[in-house]
C-alpha positions, 0 to 999 in steps of 0.5 A: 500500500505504502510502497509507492516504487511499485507505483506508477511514476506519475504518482510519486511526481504528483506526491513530489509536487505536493510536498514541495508546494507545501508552503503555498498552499499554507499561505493559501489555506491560511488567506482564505480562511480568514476571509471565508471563515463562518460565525460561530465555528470554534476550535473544539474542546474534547467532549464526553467521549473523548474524555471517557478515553482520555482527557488530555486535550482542552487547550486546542485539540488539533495538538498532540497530548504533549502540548504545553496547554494540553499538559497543564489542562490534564494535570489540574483534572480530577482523575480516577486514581487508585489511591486517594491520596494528594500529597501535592495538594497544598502545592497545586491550591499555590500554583493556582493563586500564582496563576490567578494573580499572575496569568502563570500556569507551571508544572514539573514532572519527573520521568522515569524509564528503563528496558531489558531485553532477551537478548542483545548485540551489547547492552541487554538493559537502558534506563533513563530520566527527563525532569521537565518544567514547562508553563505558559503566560496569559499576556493578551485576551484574557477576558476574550475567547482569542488569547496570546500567551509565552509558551516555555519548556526546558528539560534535562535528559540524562541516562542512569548509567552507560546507555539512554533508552533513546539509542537503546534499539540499535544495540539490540540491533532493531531499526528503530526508536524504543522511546525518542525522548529519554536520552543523555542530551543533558539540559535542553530547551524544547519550548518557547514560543508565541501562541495566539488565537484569532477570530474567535479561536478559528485560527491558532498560530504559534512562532518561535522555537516549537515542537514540530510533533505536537502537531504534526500527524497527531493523534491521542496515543501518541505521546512517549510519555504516556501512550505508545513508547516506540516510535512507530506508534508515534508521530510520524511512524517512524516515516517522517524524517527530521521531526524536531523540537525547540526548532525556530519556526512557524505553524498555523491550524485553520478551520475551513468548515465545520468538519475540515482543518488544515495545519501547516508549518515549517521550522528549522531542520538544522537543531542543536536544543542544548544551543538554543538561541542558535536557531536564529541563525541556523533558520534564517541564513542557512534556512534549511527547513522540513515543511507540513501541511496536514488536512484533518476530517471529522464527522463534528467539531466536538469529536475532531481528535478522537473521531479522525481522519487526515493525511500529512504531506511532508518535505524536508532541505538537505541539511548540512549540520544535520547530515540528511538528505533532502525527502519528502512523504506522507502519513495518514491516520485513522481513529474512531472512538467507540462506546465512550471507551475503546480507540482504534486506530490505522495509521501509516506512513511512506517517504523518499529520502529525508533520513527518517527510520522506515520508509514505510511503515503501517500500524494497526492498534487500539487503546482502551480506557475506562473512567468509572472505574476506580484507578482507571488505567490506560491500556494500548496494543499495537501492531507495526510492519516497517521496511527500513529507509534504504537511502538512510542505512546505506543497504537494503534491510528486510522488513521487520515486524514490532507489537507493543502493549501498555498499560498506564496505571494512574496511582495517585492524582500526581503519579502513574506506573507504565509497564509494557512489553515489546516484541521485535520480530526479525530485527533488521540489523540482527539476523540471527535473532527472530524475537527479542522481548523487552521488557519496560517500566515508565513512571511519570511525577507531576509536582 
C-alpha cells in the first residue's frame, strides 16, 4: 500500500509536487480562511467521549497530548486514581493563586524509564530520566475567547548509567526508536514560543522555537510519555524524517468548515536544543527547513481528535549540520472512538529520502480506557510492519515486524506506573535473532 516504487511514476511526481508546494498552499489555506471563515465555528474542546478515553486535550485539540496547554489542562483534572491520596495538594491550591494573580500556569514532572531485553548485540538493559518544567503566560485576551500567551519548556535528559533508552534499539540491533525522548542530551530547551488565537479561536498560530510533533500527524496515543513508547506508534511512524523540537519556526491550524482543518508549518531542520538561541541563525541564513501541511476530517467539531481522519504531506532541505538528505512523504491516520471507551486506530506512513527510520511503515492498534472505574488505567496494543529507509542505512534491510502493549496505571492524582512489553520480530540489523522481548517500566511525577 505504502510502497509507492511499485507505483506508477506519475504518482510519486504528483506526491513530489505536493510536498514541495507545501508552503503555498499554507499561505493559501491560511488567506482564505480568514476571509471565508463562518460565525460561530470554534476550535473544539474534547467532549464526553473523548474524555471517557482520555482527557488530555482542552487547550486546542488539533495538538498532540504533549502540548504545553494540553499538559497543564490534564494535570489540574480530577482523575480516577487508585489511591486517594494528594500529597501535592497544598502545592497545586499555590500554583493556582500564582496563576490567578499572575496569568502563570507551571508544572514539573519527573520521568522515569528503563528496558531489558532477551537478548542483545551489547547492552541487554537502558534506563533513563527527563525532569521537565514547562508553563505558559496569559499576556493578551484574557477576558476574550482569542488569547496570546509565552509558551516555555526546558528539560534535562540524562541516562542512569552507560546507555539512554533513546539509542537503546540499535544495540539490540532493531531499526528503530524504543522511546525518542529519554536520552543523555543533558539540559535542553524544547519550548518557547508565541501562541495566539484569532477570530474567535478559528485560527491558532504559534512562532518561535516549537515542537514540530505536537502537531504534526497527531493523534491521542501518541505521546512517549504516556501512550505508545516506540516510535512507530508515534508521530510520524517512524516515516517522517527530521521531526524536531525547540526548532525556530512557524505553524498555523485553520478551520475551513465545520468538519475540515488544515495545519501547516515549517521550522528549522538544522537543531542543536542544548544551543538554543542558535536557531536564529541556523533558520534564517542557512534556512534549511522540513515543511507540513496536514488536512484533518471529522464527522463534528466536538469529536475532531478522537473521531479522525487526515493525511500529512511532508518535505524536508538537505541539511548540512544535520547530515540528511533532502525527502519528502506522507502519513495518514485513522481513529474512531467507540462506546465512550475503546480507540482504534490505522495509521501509516511512506517517504523518499529525508533520513527518517522506515520508509514505510503501517500500524494497526487500539487503546482502551475506562473512567468509572476506580484507578482507571490506560491500556494500548499495537501492531507495526516497517521496511527500513534504504537511502538512510546505506543497504537494503528486510522488513521487520514490532507489537507493543501498555498499560498506564494512574496511582495517585500526581503519579502513574507504565509497564509494557515489546516484541521485535526479525530485527533488521540482527539476523540471527527472530524475537527479542523487552521488557519496560515508565513512571511519570507531576509536582
Amino acid at each position: 500500500m505504502f510502497t509507492l516504487k511499485e507505483e506508477p511514476l506519475a504518482v510519486t511526481d504528483r506526491i513530489e509536487g505536493l510536498c514541495r508546494c507545501a508552503a503555498r498552499w499554507f499561505a493559501v489555506f491560511l488567506t482564505a480562511a480568514l476571509i471565508t471563515l463562518q460565525p460561530g465555528l470554534s476550535l473544539a474542546e474534547s467532549g464526553e467521549d473523548q474524555q471517557a478515553i482520555d482527557s488530555s486535550q482542552r487547550e486546542g485539540a488539533f495538538t498532540s497530548p504533549d502540548s504545553v496547554g494540553n499538559l497543564l489542562s490534564s494535570n489540574r483534572e480530577e482523575k480516577s486514581a487508585f489511591y486517594g491520596l494528594r500529597p501535592f495538594e497544598p502545592w497545586r491550591e499555590w500554583k493556582e493563586k500564582v496563576h490567578q494573580n499572575t496569568g502563570i500556569q507551571f508544572n514539573i514532572d519527573y520521568n522515569s524509564l528503563g528496558f531489558k531485553a532477551s537478548d542483545s548485540l551489547g547492552d541487554d538493559s537502558a534506563a533513563g530520566g527527563v525532569l521537565r518544567f514547562y508553563g505558559k503566560w496569559l499576556l493578551t485576551g484574557g477576558d476574550t475567547n482569542d488569547t496570546g500567551s509565552l509558551i516555555f519548556k526546558v528539560e534535562n535528559r540524562h541516562a542512569y548509567g552507560d546507555l539512554a533508552p533513546r539509542e537503546y534499539g540499535f544495540e539490540l540491533g532493531y531499526v528503530g526508536v524504543m522511546n525518542c525522548c529519554y536520552s543523555d542530551q543533558g539540559t535542553r530547551g524544547s519550548n518557547l514560543y508565541w501562541r495566539q488565537s484569532f477570530n474567535d479561536q478559528r485560527v491558532v498560530t504559534y512562532a518561535g522555537f516549537i515542537d514540530s510533533t505536537e502537531f504534526i500527524d497527531a493523534y491521542p496515543l501518541a505521546s512517549p510519555w504516556t501512550g505508545f513508547s516506540n516510535l512507530v506508534f508515534a508521530t510520524g511512524s517512524a516515516s517522517i524524517g527530521g521531526l524536531p523540537d525547540g526548532a525556530m519556526g512557524a505553524m498555523a491550524a485553520v478551520w475551513v468548515t465545520d468538519s475540515v482543518y488544515v495545519i501547516g508549518g515549517i521550522t528549522d531542520a538544522n537543531v542543536d536544543q542544548t544551543d538554543f538561541f542558535r536557531g536564529f541563525d541556523t533558520f534564517f541564513n542557512d534556512f534549511e527547513t522540513i515543511k507540513n501541511i496536514d488536512i484533518h476530517w471529522t464527522p463534528k467539531r466536538e469529536d475532531l481528535f478522537f473521531n479522525n481522519t487526515h493525511i500529512t504531506f511532508w518535505q524536508i532541505d538537505e541539511a548540512e549540520e544535520a547530515g540528511t538528505d533532502s525527502g519528502y512523504g506522507v502519513a495518514v491516520s485513522f481513529t474512531r472512538a467507540a462506546d465512550n471507551k475503546f480507540l482504534p486506530f490505522i495509521r501509516g506512513g511512506w517517504s523518499k529520502d529525508g533520513g527518517s527510520i522506515l520508509e514505510a511503515s503501517l500500524s494497526v492498534g487500539f487503546g482502551y480506557q475506562d473512567q468509572d472505574v476506580s484507578g482507571a488505567g490506560l491500556l494500548g496494543i499495537g501492531l507495526n510492519w516497517g521496511r527500513p529507509n534504504e537511502d538512510t542505512f546505506g543497504v537494503e534491510l528486510d522488513d521487520q515486524y514490532t507489537a507493543e502493549v501498555f498499560y498506564r496505571w494512574q496511582i495517585l492524582q500526581d503519579l502513574e506506573l507504565t509497564p509494557s512489553i515489546q516484541l521485535l520480530v526479525d530485527p533488521a540489523l540482527n539476523p540471527d535473532e527472530d524475537l527479542i522481548t523487552v521488557v519496560g517500566l515508565r513512571a511519570r511525577v507531576v509536582f
